[in-house]
GUMAR-380516 format. One record per residue: x, z, y of N, C-alpha, C in turn; residue number from 1; residue in one letter. Coordinates in steps of 0.2 Angstrom, whole numbers, plus 5000, padded with zeros to 4 digits. Atoms other than C-alpha are relative to their C-alpha. Layout:
# GUMAR-380516
   nu   nw   nv  cau  caw  cav   cu   cw   cv num residu
    X    Z    Y    X    Z    Y    X    Z    Y NUM      A
...
***
This chain:
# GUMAR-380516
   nu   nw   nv  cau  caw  cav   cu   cw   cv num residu
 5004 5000 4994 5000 5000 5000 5004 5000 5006   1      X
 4997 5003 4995 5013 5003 5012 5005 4995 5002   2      X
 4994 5005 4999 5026 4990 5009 4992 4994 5002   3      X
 5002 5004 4995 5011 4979 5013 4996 5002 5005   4      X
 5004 4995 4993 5004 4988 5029 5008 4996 5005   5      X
 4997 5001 4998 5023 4985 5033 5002 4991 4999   6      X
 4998 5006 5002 5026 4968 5029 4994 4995 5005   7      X
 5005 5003 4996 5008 4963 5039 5003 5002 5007   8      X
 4999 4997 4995 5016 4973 5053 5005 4996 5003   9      X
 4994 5004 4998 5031 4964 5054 4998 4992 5003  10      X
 5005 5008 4998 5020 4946 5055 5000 5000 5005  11      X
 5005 5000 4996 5011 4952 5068 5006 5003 5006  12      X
 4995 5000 4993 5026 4959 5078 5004 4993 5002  13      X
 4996 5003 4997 5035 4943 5076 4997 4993 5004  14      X
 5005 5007 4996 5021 4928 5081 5000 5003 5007  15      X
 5002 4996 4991 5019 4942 5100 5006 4996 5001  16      X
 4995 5001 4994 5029 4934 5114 5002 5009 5001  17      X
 4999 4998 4997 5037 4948 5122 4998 5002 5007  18      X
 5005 4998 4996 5026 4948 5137 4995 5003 4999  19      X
 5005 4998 5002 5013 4951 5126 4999 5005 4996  20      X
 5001 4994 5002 5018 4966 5118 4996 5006 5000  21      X
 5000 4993 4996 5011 4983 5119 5001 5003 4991  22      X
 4997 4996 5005 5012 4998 5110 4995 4999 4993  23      X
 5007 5000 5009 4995 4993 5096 5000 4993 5001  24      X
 5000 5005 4997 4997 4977 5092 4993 4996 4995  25      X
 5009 5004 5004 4980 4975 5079 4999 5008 4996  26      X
 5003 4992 5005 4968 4986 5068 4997 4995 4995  27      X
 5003 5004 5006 4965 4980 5051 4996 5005 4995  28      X
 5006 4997 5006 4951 4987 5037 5003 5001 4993  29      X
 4998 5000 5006 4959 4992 5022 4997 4998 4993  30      X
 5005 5002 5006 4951 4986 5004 4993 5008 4999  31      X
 5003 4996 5003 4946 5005 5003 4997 5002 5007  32      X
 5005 4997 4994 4937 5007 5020 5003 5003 5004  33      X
 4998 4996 4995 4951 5016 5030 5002 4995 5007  34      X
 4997 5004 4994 4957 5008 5047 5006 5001 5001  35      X
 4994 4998 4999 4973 5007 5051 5006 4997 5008  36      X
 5001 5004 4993 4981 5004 5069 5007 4998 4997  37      X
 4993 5001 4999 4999 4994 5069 5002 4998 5006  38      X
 4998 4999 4994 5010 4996 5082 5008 4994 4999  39      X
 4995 5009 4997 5023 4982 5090 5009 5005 4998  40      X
 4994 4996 5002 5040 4995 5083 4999 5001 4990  41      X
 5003 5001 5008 5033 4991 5064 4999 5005 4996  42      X
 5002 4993 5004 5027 5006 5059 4991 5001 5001  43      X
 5006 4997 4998 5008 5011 5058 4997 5007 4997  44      X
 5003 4995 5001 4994 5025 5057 4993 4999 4999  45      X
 5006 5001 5002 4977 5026 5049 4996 5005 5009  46      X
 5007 4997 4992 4962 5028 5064 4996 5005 4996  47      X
 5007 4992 5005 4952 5046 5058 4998 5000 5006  48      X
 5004 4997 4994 4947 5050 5076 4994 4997 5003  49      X
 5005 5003 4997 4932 5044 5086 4996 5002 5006  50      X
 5005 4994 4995 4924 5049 5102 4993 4999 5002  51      X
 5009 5002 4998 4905 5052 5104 4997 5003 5005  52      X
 5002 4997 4994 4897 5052 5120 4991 5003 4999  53      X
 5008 5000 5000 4880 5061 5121 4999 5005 5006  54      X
 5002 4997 4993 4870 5064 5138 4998 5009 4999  55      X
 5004 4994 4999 4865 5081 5143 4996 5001 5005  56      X
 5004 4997 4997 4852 5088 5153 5002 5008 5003  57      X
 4998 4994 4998 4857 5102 5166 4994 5000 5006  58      X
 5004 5000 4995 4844 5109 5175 5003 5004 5005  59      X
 4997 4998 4996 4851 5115 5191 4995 5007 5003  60      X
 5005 4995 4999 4841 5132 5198 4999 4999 5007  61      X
 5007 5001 4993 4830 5133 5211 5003 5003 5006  62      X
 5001 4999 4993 4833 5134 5230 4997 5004 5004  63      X
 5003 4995 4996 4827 5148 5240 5001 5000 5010  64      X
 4998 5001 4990 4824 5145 5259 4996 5003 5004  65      X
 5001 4993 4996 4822 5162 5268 5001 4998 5009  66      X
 5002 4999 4994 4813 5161 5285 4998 5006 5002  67      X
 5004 4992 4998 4811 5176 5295 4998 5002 5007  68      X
 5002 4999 4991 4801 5182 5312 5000 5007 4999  69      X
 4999 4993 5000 4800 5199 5318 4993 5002 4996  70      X
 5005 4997 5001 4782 5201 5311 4999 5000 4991  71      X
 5001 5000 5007 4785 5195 5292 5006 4996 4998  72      X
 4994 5005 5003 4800 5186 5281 4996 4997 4993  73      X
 5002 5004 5006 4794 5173 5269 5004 4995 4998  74      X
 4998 5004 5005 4802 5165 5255 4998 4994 4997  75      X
 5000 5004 5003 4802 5148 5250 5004 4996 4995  76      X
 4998 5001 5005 4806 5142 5233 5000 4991 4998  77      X
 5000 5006 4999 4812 5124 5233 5003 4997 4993  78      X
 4998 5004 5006 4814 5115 5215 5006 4994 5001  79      X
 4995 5003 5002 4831 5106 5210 5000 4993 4996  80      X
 5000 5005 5006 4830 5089 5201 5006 5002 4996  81      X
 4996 5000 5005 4839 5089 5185 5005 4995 4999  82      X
 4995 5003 4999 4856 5084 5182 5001 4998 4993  83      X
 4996 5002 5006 4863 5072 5168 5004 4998 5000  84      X
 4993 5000 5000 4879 5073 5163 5006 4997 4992  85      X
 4997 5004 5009 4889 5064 5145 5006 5007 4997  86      X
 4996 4996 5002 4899 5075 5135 5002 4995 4995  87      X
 4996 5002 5001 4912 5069 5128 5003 5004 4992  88      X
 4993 4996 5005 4921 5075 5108 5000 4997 4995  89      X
 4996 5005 5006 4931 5070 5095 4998 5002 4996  90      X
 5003 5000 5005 4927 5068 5078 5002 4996 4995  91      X
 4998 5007 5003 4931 5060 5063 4996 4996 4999  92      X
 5006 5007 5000 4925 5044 5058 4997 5001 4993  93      X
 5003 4999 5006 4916 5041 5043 5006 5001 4995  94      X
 4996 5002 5006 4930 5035 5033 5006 5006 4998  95      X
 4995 4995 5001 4942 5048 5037 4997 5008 4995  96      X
 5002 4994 5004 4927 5062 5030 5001 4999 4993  97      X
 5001 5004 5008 4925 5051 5014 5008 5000 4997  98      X
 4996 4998 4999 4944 5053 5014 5006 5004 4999  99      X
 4996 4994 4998 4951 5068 5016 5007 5000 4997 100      X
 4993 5001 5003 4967 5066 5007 5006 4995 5004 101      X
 4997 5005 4995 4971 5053 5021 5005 5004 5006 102      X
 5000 4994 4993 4971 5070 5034 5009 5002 4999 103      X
 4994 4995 5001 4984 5081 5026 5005 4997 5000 104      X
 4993 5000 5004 5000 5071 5023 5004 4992 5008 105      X
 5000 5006 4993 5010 5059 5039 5007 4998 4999 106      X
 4993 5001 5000 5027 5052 5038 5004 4996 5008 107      X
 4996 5003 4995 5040 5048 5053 5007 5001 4998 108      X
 4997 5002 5001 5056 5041 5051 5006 5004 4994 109      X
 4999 4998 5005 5059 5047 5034 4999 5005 4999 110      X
 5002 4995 5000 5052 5062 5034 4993 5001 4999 111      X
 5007 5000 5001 5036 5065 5026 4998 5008 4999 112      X
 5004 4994 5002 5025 5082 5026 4992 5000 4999 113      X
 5005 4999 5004 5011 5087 5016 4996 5007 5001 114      X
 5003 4994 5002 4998 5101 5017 5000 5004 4992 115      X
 5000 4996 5010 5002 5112 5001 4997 5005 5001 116      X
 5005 4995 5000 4992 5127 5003 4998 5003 5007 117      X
 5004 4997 4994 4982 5138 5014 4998 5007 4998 118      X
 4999 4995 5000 4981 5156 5015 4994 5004 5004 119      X
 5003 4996 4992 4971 5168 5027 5002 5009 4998 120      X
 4998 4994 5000 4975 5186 5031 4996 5002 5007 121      X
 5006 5000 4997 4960 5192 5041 5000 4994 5004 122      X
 5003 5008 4995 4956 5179 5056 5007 4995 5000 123      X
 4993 5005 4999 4974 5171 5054 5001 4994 4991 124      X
 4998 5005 5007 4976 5155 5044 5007 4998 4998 125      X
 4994 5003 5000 4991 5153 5036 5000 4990 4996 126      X
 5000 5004 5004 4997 5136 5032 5007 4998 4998 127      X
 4996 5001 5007 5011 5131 5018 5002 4989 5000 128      X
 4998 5007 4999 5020 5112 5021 5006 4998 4995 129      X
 4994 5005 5004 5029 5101 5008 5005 4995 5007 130      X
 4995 5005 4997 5044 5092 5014 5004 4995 4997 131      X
 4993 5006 5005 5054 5076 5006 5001 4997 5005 132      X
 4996 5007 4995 5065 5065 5017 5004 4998 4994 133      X
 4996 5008 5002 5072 5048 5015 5007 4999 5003 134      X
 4994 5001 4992 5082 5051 5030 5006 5000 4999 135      X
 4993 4999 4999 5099 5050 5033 5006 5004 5003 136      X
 4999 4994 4994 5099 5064 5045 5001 5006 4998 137      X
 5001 4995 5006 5101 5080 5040 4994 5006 5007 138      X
 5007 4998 4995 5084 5089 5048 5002 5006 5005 139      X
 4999 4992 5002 5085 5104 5056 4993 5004 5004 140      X
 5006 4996 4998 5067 5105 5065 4996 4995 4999 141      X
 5005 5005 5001 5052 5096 5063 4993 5002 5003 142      X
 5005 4998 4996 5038 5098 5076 4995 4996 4999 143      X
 5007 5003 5003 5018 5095 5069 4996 4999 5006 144      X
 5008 5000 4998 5003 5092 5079 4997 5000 4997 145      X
 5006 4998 5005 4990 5100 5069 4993 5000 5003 146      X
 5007 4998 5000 4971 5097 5071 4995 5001 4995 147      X
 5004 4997 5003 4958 5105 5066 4992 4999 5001 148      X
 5003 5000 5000 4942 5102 5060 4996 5001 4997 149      X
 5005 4994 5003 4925 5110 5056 4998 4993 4995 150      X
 5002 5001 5007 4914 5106 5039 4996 4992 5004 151      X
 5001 5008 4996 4905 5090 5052 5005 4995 5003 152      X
 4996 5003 4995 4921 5084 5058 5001 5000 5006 153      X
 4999 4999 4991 4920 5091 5076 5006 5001 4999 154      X
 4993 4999 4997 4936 5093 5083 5001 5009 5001 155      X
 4999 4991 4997 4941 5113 5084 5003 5002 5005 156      X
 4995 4997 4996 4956 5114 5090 5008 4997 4997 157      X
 4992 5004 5002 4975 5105 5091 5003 5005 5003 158      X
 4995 4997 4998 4992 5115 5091 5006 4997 4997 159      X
 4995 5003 5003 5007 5112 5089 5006 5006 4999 160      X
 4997 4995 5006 5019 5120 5075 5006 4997 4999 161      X
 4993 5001 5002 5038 5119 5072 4999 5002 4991 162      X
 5001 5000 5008 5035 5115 5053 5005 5003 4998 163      X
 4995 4999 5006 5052 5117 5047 5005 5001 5006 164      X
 4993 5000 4997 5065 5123 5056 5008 5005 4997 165      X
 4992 4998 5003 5084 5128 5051 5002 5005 5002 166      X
 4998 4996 4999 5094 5142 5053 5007 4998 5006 167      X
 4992 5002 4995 5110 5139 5069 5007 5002 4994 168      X
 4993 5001 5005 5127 5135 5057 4996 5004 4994 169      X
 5002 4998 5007 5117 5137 5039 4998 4994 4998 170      X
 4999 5010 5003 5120 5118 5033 4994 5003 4995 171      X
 5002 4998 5006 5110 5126 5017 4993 4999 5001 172      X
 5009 4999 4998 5093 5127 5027 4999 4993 5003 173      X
 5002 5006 4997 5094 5109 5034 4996 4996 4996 174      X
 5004 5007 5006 5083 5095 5026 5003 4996 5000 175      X
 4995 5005 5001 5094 5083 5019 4994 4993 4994 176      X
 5001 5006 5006 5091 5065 5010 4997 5003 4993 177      X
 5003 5000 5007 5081 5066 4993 4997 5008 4999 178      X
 5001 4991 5003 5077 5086 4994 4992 5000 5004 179      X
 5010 4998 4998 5059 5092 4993 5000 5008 5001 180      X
 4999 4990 4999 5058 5110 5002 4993 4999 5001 181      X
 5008 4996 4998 5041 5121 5006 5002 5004 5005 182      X
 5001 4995 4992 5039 5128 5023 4998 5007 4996 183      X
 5004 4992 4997 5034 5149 5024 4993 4999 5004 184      X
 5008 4997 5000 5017 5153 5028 5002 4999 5011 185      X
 5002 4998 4992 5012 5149 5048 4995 4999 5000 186      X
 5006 4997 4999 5000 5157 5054 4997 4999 5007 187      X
 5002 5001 4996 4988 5151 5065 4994 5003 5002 188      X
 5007 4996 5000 4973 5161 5074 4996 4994 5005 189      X
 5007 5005 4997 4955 5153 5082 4999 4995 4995 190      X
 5004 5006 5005 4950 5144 5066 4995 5004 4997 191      X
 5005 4996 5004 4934 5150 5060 5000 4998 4993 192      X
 5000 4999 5007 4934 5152 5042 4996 4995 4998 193      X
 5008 5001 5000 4915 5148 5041 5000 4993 5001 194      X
 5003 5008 4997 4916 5131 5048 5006 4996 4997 195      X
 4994 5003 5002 4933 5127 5040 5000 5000 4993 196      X
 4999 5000 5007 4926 5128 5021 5003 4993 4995 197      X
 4997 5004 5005 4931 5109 5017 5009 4999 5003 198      X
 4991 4999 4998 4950 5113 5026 5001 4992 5003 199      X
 5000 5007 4997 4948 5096 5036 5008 5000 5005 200      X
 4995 5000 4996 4965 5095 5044 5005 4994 5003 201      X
 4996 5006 5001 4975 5080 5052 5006 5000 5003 202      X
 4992 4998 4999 4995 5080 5054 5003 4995 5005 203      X
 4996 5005 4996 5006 5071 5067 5007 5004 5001 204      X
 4993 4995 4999 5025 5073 5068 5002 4999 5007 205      X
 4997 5001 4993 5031 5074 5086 5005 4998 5001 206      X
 4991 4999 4996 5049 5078 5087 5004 5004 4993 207      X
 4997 5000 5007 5061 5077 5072 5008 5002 5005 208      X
 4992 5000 4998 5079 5085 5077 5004 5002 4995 209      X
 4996 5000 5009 5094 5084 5065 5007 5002 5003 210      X
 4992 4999 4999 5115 5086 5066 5003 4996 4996 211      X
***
């Protein structure tokens, strides 16, 4: 699946003029229903996100216009027309629910991580990351963008987590070529338990530093 993701990617970066670059340079449908963007640097990423606008109704409260003589003070109550405004949130799409196995696992520049388990210790979630690099580099941190999402796919909550990081002069904790290591337990709070029962997560690598 990926050598052809990569191979269509290269296609399509090499027909672009140069003027016509940019960073996305198509989105194709996979046989199994996911979408996938490719980017003009021949790398891509499956689309899970989606943003749904729906209007709302605010009703503004009522106006009060205080007139007063020396003989009596009367109050007039003057009605607001109702204001509509769109709300705006992210979600997955269908295919990413139908999916899930797509969420947890992301790779950048030979470095792949994988959701391995999940923990909780009162209202804090631990989570538990596989590592195996291709890399040539020898790793010594690797920063996630983690999002979080409830049992409908709304969007919870994004943070960002130093998955793996190394010990300063302890060659022995770096991630090196062909080695599969397991992250320790991070633990994150504001994820409600209750709305998080099918563990919907989706991973992005930031920032990859090595020696």
């Amino acid at each position: 699946m990926k050598t052809k993701l990569n191979t269509i990617a290269s296609a399509l970066f090499l027909v672009l003029t140069p003027a016509a670059m940019a960073a996305d340079v198509a989105v194709i449908t996979l046989e199994n229903g996911a979408n996938v963007r490719l980017k003009d640097d021949f790398t891509w990423e499956y689309i899970i996100t989606e943003t749904v606008s729906a209007p709302t109704t605010i009703n503004a409260p009522a106006v009060a216009n205080i007139s007063a003589t020396a003989a009596q003070q009367t109050n007039t109550i003057t009605p607001t027309e109702a204001a509509s405004v769109t709300d705006s949130t992210t979600r997955l799409t269908a295919s990413a629910m139908a999916q899930p196995e797509l969420l947890a696992s992301t790779t950048k520049e030979g470095i792949k991580i994988t959701l391995a388990d999940t923990k909780w210790k009162g209202d804090k979630l631990g989570l538990v990351f596989d590592f195996d690099s291709t890399s040539n580099e020898h790793v010594t941190i690797v920063e996630v963008e983690v999002s979080f999402y409830d049992d409908n796919g709304a969007l919870l909550k994004t943070e960002k987590l130093e998955a793996w990081e190394a010990i300063f002069r302890m060659p022995e904790t770096y991630l090196r070529k062909g080695q599969h290591r397991q992250s320790p337990a991070l633990w994150v709070e504001g994820v409600n338990q209750q709305q998080w029962q099918k563990q919907l997560i989706s991973l992005k690598i930031v920032e990859i530093e090595s020696r």
